[in-house]
N, C-alpha and C positions, 0 to 999 in steps of 0.2 A: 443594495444587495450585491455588493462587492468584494472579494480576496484577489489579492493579487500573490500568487504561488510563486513564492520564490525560492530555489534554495533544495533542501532535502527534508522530502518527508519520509517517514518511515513508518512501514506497513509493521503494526505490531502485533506480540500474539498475545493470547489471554491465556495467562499462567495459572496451572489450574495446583488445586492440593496435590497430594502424592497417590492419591488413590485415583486422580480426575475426577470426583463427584462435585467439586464446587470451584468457582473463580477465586485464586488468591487475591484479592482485593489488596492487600498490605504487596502482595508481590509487584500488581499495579505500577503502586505508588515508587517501589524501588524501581524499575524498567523506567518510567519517567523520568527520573532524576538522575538516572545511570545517562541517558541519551539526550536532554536536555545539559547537562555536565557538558558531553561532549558535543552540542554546539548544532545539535540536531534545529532545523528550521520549521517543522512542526509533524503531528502525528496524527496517524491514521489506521484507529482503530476499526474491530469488525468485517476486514475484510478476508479475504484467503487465507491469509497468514497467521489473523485472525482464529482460524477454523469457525466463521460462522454460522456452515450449515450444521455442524456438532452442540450448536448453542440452543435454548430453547428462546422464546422473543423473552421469556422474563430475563434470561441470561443476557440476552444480546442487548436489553437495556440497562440492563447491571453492571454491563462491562465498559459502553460507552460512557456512561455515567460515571465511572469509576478513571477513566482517563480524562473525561475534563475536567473532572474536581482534582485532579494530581497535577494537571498542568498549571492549572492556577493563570491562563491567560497568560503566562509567559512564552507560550509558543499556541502558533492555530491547531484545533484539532476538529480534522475531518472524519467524521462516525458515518461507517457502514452501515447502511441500512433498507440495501433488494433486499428483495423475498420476492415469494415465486407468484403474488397475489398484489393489486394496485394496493388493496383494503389496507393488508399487512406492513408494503413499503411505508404508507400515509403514518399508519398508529407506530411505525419507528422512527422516521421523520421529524413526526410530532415531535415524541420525544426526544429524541437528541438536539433538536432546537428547542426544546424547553428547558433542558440542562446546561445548556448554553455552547452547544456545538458552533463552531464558525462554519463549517460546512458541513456537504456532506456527499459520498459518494456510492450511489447506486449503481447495482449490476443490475442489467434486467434479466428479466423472470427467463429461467434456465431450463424447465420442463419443456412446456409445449412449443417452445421456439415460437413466439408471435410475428406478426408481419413487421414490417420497419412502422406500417399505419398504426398499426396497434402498440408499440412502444415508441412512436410520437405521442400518442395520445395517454400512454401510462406515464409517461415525462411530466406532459403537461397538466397531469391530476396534481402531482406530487405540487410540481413547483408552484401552482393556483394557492396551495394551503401552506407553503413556506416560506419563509422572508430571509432564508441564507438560501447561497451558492449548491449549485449541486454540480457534480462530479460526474460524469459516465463512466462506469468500469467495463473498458473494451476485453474482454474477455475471450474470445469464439471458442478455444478449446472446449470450453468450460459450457457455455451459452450455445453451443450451433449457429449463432447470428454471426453473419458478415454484414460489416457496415461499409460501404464507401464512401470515398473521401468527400464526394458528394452529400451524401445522406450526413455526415458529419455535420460541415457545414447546415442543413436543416436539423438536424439535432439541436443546434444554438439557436437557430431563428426565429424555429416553430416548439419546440421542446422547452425551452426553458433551463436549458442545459448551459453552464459556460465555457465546462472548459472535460476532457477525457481524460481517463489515466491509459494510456495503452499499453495490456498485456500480450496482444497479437504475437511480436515477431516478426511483424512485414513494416520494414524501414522503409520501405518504396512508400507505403501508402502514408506512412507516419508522417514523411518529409513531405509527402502532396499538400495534408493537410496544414502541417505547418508553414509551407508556402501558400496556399493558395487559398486557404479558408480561416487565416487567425483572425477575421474580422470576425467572422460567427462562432466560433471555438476553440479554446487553448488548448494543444496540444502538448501533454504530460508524459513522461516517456514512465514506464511501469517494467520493463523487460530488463533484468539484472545486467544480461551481459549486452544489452545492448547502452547502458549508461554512458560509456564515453563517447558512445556516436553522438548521440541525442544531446547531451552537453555542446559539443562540438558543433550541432549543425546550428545553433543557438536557441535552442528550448532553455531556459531559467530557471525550473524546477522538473523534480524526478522525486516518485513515490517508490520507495527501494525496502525489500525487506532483509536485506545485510546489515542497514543502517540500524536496526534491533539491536548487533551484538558486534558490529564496527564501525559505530558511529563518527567517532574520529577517521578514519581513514576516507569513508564515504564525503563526511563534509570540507578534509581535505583536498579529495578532486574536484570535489565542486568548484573549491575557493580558487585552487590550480586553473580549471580550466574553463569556467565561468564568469570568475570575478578578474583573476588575474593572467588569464591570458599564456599562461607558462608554458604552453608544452611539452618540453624538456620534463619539468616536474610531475606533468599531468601524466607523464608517457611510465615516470617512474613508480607510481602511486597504482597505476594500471594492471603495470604488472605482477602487482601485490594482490591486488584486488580481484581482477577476474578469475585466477582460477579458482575465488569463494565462490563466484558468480556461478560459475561452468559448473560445479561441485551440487549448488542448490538448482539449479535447474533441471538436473541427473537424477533428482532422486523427488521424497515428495518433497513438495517444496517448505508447508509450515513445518514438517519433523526435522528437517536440516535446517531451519531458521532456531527453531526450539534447542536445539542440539547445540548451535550456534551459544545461543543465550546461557545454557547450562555452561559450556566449555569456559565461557568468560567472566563465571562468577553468580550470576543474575541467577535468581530464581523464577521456573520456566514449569516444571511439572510434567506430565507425561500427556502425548496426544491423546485425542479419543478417538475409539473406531470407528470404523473402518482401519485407520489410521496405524501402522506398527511402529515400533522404535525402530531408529537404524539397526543396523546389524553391528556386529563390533567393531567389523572391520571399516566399515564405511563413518563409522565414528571416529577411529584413530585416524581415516586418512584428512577429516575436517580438523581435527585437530591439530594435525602437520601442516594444515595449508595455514590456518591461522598462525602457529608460532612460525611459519617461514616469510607469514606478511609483519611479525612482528612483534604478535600480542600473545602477553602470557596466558595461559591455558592452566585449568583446573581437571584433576582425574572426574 
């Protein structure tokens, strides 16, 4: 029950029709093949970016299922699948490792804030009934739960947990764990703009939802400053890249991913609510920033 994370993965959305009443399925399969093209290291459906509290569980297994049949095993894909209920995590779990998930990555339950004892112990339901990899999705905005770097390390122990994706925000505690607990948990960097740090302090992979709709340029810094060492290169890639970063962080994050994916071709659909479109203006300035890192753009 082993993946070793390396590389870029990328947090995808689920592209819906034009009206949002149903998952493009066929759009899927194009967003696959548009980010496997560019060199993407695997994918991860289901989560934020996702929008999978907009999903209902038939959706949320429709949708997972529909990215590993497009992947075809050419690259790993990691299916989202917290819910706010052990029962619910389990019957999605199932499923994505019956469709042949290589992982999978769990937020815990987001309502009533449980104690760390009680999301050890919802860990370790999950992973008693699955025979992949699970993921922790560090989340607190979202979840109310702080975890320390401590309690991390027991996430791995006693959890059943291998390895986090962290969305926090706090590099101090990111770096602890990465220094001081990768025996018990791999530590995943999740925070857009914090990618070149977490490349840099030597993390190996990073779950990125830019990588949706600048796949190439994302798995160019990787290559830049993970595999090759560059800095010079890395620094110049950077500065392409972050103010996409700084841009989705500003605003909501899956309708600036979405926004993202439209601007560059890919068929994307519109959020569901809660959820609004950008505004115009906050479209045209994503759209500057991508033709100014590079990449041609679509009205």
């Amino acid at each position: 029950m082993s993946l070793t994370f390396t590389g870029i993965y990328a947090a995808c959305i689920t592209p819906f029709s034009p009206d949002g009443g149903e998952i493009d399925i066929a759009g899927i399969g194009t967003q696959v093949e548009h980010m496997i093209a560019n060199g993407v290291h695997g994918l991860v459906p289901g989560g934020s970016t996702g929008e999978f509290t907009a999903l209902t569980v038939a959706e949320r297994k429709a949708c997972n299922r529909a990215y590993i049949q497009a992947a075809e095993k050419r690259v790993p894909v990691v299916a989202g699948t917290g819910a706010l209920s052990t029962a619910e995590t389990i019957e999605l779990s199932r499923d994505a490792e019956e469709a042949g998930a290589d992982a999978l990555m769990i937020v815990p339950p987001f309502y009533d804030t449980p104690s760390f004892e009680e999301i050890i112990a919802h860990y370790r339901a999950v992973s008693e009934v699955v025979d992949i990899p699970i993921m922790f999705y560090n989340i607190p905005d979202a979840t109310g739960l702080e975890v320390s770097a401590e309690q991390f390390g027991r996430l791995g122990r006693e959890g059943g947990v291998g390895s986090y994706k962290d969305t926090s925000g706090d590099f101090s505690k990111f770096t602890s764990v990465y220094l001081d607990h990768s025996d018990d948990i791999r530590a995943i960097n999740g925070c857009d703009t914090l990618t070149f740090a977490a490349l840099a302090l030597g993390t190996n992979a990073g779950v990125w939802g830019a990588a949706s709709f600048i796949p190439r340029l994302c798995v160019d810094l990787y290559n830049a400053l993970a595999a090759d060492s560059d800095m010079p290169r890395a620094r110049d890639l950077w500065e392409k890249i972050h103010p996409i970063c700084v841009f989705l962080e500003s605003h909501s994050y899956a309708c600036g991913v979405k926004t993202g994916v439209e601007l560059v071709g890919m068929p994307a659909g519109p959020t569901r609510g809660p959820i609004l479109p950008l505004a115009a203006e906050h479209r045209e300035e994503l759209q500057r920033l991508l033709n100014a890192a590079g990449l041609e753009t679509v009205a």
